[in-house]
C-alpha positions in Angstrom: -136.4 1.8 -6.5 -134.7 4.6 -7.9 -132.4 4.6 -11.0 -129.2 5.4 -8.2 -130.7 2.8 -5.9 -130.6 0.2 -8.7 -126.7 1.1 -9.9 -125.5 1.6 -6.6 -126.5 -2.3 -5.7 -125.1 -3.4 -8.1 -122.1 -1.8 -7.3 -122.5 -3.1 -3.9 -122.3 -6.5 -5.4 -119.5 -5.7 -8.2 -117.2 -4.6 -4.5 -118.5 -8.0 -2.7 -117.3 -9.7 -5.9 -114.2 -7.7 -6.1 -113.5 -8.7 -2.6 -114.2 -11.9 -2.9 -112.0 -12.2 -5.7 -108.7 -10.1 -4.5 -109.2 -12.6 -1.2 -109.4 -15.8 -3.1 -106.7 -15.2 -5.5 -104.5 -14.2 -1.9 -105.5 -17.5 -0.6 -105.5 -19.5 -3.7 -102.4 -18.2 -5.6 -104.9 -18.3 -8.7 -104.5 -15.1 -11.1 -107.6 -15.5 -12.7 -109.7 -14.8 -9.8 -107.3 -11.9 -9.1 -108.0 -10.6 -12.8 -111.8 -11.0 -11.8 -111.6 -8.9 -9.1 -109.9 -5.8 -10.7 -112.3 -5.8 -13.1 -114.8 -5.8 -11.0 -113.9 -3.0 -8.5 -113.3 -1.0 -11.7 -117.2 -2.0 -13.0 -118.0 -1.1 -9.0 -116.6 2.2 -9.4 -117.9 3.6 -12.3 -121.4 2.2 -11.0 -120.6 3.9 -7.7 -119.3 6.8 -9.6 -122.6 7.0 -12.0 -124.5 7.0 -8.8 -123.3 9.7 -6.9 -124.4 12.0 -10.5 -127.8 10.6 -10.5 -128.1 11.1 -6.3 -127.1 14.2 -7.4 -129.7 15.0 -9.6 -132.5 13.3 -8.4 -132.1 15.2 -4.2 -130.9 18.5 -6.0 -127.9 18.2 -3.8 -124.7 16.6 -3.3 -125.4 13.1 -1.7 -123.4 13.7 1.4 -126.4 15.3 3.6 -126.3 12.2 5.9 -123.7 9.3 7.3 -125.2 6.8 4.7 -124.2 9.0 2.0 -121.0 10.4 3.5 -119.8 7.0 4.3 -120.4 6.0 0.3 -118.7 9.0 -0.3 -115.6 7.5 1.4 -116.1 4.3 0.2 -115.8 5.3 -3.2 -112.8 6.7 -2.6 -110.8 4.3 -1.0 -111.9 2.0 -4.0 -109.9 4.5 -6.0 -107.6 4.3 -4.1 -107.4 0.6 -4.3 -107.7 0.3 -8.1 -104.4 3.1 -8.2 -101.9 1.3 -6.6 -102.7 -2.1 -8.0 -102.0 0.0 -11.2 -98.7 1.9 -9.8 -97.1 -1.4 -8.5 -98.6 -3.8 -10.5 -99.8 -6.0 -7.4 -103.7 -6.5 -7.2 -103.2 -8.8 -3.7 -103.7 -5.4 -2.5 -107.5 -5.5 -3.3 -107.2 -8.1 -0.8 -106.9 -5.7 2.1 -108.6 -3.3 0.9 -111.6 -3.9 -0.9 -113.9 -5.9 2.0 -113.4 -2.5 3.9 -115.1 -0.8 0.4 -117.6 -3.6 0.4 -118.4 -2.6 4.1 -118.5 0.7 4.0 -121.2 0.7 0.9 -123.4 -1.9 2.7 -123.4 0.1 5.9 -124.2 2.9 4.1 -127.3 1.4 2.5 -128.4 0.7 6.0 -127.6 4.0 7.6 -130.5 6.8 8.2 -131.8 8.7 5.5 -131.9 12.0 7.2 -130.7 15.3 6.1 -128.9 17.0 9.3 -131.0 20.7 9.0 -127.4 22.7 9.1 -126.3 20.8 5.5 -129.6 22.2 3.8 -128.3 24.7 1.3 -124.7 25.1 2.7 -122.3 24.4 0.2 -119.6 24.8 3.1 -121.0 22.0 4.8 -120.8 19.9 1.8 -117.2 20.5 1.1 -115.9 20.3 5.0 -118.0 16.5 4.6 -116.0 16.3 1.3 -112.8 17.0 3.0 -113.2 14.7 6.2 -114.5 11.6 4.5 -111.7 11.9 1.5 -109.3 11.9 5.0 -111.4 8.8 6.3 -110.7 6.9 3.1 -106.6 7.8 3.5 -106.7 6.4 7.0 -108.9 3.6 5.7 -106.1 2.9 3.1 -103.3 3.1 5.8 -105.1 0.7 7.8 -105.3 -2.1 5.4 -101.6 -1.1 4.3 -100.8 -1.7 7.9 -102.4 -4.8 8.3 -100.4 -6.2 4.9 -97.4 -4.9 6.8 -97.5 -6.8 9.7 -99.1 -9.8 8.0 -95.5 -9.3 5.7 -93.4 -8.6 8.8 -94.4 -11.8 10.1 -94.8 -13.7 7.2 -90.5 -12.6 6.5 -89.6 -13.5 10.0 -90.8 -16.8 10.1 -88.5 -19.9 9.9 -89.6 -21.0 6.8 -91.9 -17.9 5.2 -95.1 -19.3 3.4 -95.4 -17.8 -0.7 -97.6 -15.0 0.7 -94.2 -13.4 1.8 -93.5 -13.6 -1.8 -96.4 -12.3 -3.4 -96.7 -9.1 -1.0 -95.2 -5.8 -1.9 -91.8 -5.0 0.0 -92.3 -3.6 3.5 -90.3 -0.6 2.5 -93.2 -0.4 0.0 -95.8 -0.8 2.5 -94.3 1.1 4.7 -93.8 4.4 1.8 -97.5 4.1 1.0 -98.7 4.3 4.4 -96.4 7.5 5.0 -97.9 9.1 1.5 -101.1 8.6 2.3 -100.6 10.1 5.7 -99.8 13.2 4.3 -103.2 12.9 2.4 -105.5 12.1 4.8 -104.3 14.3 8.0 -104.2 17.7 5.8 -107.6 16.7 4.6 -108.9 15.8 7.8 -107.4 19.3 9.2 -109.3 21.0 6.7 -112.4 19.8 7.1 -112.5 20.2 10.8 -111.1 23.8 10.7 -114.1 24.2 8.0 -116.4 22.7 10.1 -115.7 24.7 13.4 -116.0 28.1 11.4 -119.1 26.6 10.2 -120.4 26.3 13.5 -119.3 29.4 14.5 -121.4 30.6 11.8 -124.5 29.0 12.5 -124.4 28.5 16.4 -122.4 31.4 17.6 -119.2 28.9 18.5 -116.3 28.1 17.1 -116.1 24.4 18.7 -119.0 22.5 20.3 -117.6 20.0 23.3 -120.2 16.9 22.3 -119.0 13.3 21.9 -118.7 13.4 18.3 -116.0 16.6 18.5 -114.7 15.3 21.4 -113.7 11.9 19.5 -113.2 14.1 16.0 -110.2 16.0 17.8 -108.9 12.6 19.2 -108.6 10.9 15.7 -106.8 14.3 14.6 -104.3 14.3 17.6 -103.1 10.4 16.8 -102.8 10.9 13.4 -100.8 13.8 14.1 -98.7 12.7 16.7 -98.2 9.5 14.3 -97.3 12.5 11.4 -94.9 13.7 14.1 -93.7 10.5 15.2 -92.7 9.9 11.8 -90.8 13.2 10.8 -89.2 13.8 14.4 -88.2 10.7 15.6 -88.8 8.7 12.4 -91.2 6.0 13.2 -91.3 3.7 10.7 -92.3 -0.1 10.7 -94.3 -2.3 12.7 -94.8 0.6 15.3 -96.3 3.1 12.7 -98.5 0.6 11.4 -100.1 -0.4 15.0 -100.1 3.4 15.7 -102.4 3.7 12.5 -104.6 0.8 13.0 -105.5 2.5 16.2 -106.4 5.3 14.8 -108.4 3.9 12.4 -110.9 2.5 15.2 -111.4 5.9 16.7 -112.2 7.0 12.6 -114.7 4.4 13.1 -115.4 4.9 16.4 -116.4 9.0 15.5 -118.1 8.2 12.2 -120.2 4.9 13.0 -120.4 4.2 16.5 -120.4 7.9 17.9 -122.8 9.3 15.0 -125.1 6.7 15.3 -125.9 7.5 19.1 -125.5 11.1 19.0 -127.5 13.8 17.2 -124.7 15.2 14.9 -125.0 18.7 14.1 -122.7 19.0 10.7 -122.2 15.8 9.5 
């Protein structure tokens, strides 16, 4: 095994522990475990991060030539994203709904092919329009799990006589804030990368826009986070409806990056 294999196992495990830890302390109500698990999505992210330099080094190219490594890419990411707000608000329950999706994502990556897609050999282009659309997956990955907390909190506050989770939750105008933020991350990143991507393939194949399934699902993950952009500044969508809205378009993210990818041959991935 190679010196990026061994770190990024172990910082596989360090985002199962992390996981385990941000859900126990949510079902527990015990801070140490909580504690735990910070520290060890922050030990998973510098192993994750120390990885992607010695990938790096060792293919002579950025690791994202391949869904494996473009799905660690994202993975890494939403980690960040993670360990950030825990910081800004002081809540790590947050890790909770998060960090099993990191844990995920970096497992499934390890099992994904190994093959570089022939158009990413060399291209720089490709490997920022990757850069940009998997640094958009991670936002919607993040809006997800701040969606599910919502309506887990929405509930939670309705109910007769609310259990301490309701306590121990961020606000739902907070939720609801941090979902809207990182909509306005993700969907201009996402935007970019597929504009970057079609001039790419206008480059290499004489067309700016290829009609296969994984475009065909690409363009309908843009169009709901868009209209859910829209929803939000028009008519201002807010709430429980906004956070089913984004938990739908989360499974057509995974839906274009996992399930689509893996039966079709993707030409830039």
């Amino acid at each position: 095994m190679t010196m990026s294999g061994v770190t990024f196992a172990l910082a596989f495990l360090a985002y199962v522990g992390a996981a385990g830890g941000a859900v126990g302390a949510l079902a527990t109500r015990r801070a140490p475990l909580a504690k735990g698990g910070a520290r060890l999505t922050v030990a998973g992210v510098l192993l994750h991060t120390l990885t992607v330099i010695l990938q790096t080094v060792e293919l002579g190219r950025p690791p994202l030539g391949n869904l494996g490594e473009a799905l660690s890419f994202s993975a890494l990411a939403l980690a960040l994203l993670s360990l950030a707000t825990e910081f800004r608000f002081g809540n790590r329950l947050v890790g909770a709904f998060l960090l099993p999706l990191v844990a995920v994502f970096t497992g499934a990556a390890a099992l994904l092919p190994r093959e570089v897609a022939r158009a990413a050999a060399g291209n720089a282009w490709i490997w920022i329009h990757v850069t940009l659309v998997m640094l958009g997956s991670a936002a919607f990955a993040f809006i997800f799990g701040v969606g599910l907390m919502y309506l887990l909190q929405e509930r939670q506050l309705k109910a007769k006589a609310p259990g301490s989770l309701a306590f121990r939750l961020p606000p739902l105008e907070v939720l609801d804030r941090l979902a809207y933020e990182a909509l306005w991350l993700g969907f201009p990143l996402l935007t970019l990368g597929i504009l970057l991507g079609s001039l790419q393939a206008q480059h290499l194949w004489g067309t700016y826009w290829v009609w296969g399934t994984k475009e065909t699902w690409s363009l309908l993950t843009w169009l709901i986070y868009g209209l859910l952009l829209l929803a939000r500044l028009n008519a201002g969508m807010r709430g429980r409806k906004a956070a089913i809205l984004s938990i739908v378009g989360f499974a057509a993210v995974l839906l274009t990056f996992l399930g689509v990818s893996l039966m079709a041959s993707p030409r830039l991935n």
